[in-house]
C-alpha positions as CSV (number, residue, x, y, z in Angstrom):
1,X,0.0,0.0,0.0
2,X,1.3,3.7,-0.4
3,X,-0.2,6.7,0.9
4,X,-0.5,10.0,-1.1
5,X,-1.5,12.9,0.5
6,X,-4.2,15.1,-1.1
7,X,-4.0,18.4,0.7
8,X,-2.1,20.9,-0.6
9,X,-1.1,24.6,0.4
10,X,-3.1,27.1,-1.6
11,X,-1.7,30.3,-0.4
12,X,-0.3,32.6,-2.8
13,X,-1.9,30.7,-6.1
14,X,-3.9,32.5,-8.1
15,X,-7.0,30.8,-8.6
16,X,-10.5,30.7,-11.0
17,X,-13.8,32.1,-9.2
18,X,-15.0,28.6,-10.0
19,X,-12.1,26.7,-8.2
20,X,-12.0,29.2,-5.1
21,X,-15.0,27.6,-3.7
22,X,-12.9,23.9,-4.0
23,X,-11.1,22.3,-1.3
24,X,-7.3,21.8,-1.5
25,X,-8.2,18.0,-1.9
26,X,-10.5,18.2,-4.7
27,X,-8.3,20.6,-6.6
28,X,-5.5,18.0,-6.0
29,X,-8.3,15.0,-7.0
30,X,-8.9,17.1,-10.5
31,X,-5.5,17.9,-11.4
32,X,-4.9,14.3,-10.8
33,X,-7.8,13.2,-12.9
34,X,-6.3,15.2,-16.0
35,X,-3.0,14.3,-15.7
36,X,-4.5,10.5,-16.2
37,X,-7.1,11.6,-18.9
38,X,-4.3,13.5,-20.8
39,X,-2.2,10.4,-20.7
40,X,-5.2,8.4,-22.0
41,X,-5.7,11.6,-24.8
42,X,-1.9,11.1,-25.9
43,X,-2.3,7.7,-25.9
44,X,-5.7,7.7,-27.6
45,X,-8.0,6.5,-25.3
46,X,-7.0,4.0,-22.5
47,X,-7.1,0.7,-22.8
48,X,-9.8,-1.8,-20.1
49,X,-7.5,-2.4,-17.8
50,X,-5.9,1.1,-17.5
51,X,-9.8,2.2,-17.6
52,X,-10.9,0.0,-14.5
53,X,-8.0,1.4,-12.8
54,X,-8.9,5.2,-13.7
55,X,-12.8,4.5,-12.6
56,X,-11.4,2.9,-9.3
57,X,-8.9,5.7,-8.5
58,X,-11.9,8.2,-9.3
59,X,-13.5,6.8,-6.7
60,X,-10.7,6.6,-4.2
61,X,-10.2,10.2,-4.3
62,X,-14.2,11.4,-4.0
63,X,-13.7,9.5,-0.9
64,X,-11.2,11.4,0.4
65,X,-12.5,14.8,-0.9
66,X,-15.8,13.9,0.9
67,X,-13.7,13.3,4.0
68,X,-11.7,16.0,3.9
69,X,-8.7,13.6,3.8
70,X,-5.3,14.6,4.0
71,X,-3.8,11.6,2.8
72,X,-5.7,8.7,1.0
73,X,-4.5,4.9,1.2
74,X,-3.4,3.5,-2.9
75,X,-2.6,0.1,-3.9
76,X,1.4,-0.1,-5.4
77,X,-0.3,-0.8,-9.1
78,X,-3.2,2.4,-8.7
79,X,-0.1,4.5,-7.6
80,X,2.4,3.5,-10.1
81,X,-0.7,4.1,-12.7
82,X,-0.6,7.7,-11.8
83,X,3.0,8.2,-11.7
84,X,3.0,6.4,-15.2
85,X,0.8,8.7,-16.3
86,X,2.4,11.7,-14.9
87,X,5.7,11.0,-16.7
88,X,4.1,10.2,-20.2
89,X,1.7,13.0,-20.2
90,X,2.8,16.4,-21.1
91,X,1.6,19.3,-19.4
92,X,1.8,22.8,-19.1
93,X,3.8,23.2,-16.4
94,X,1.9,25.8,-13.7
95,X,2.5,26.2,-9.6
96,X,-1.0,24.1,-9.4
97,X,0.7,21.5,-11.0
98,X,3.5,21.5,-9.2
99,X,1.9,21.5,-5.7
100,X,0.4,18.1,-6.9
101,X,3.6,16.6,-8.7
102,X,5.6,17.5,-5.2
103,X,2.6,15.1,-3.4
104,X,3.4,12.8,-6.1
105,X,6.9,12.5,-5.6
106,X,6.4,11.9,-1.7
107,X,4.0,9.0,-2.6
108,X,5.0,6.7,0.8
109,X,4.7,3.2,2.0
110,X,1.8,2.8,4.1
């Protein structure tokens, strides 16, 4: 198991009217959700088994934006799927972004 932590430290990021009424986890669970989905566009679509896994992690981290979490609990493949994803999708690179890539290279054993 590895744990990833979903809160983040918005202060000083400049952000939408639309996202200032989001918590620091959901921003985090959306950022996360289009760094898969871009893999998946760059890739042209993703195949069933990397689809099961997206649908899964989607509903790991509603979960934890429901809770409030700080962290949230991964299996090693659901986290390696992200990080795989992370390194194959290219992104505009933006502070956002780099809140969430910095919990993404702290990704822990539980």
């Amino acid at each position: 198991m590895k744990v990833l932590k979903l809160a983040i430290d918005l202060a000083g990021i400049t952000l939408s009217k639309e996202d200032k009424s989001r918590s620091p986890q959901d921003i985090t669970a959306l950022v996360i959700k289009n760094i898969i989905l871009t893999y998946g566009n760059l890739e042209h679509g993703l195949g069933e088994e990397e689809r099961r896994k997206f649908y899964k992690l989607v509903d790991i981290l509603e979960v934890g934006v429901k809770a409030k979490a700080e962290t949230i609990d991964l299996e090693d493949d659901y986290a390696a799927f992200i990080l795989k994803c992370r390194s194959k999708a290219k992104m505009l690179p933006g502070e956002l972004l780099r809140l969430v890539e910095k919990n993404l290279d702290e990704i822990k054993d539980k």
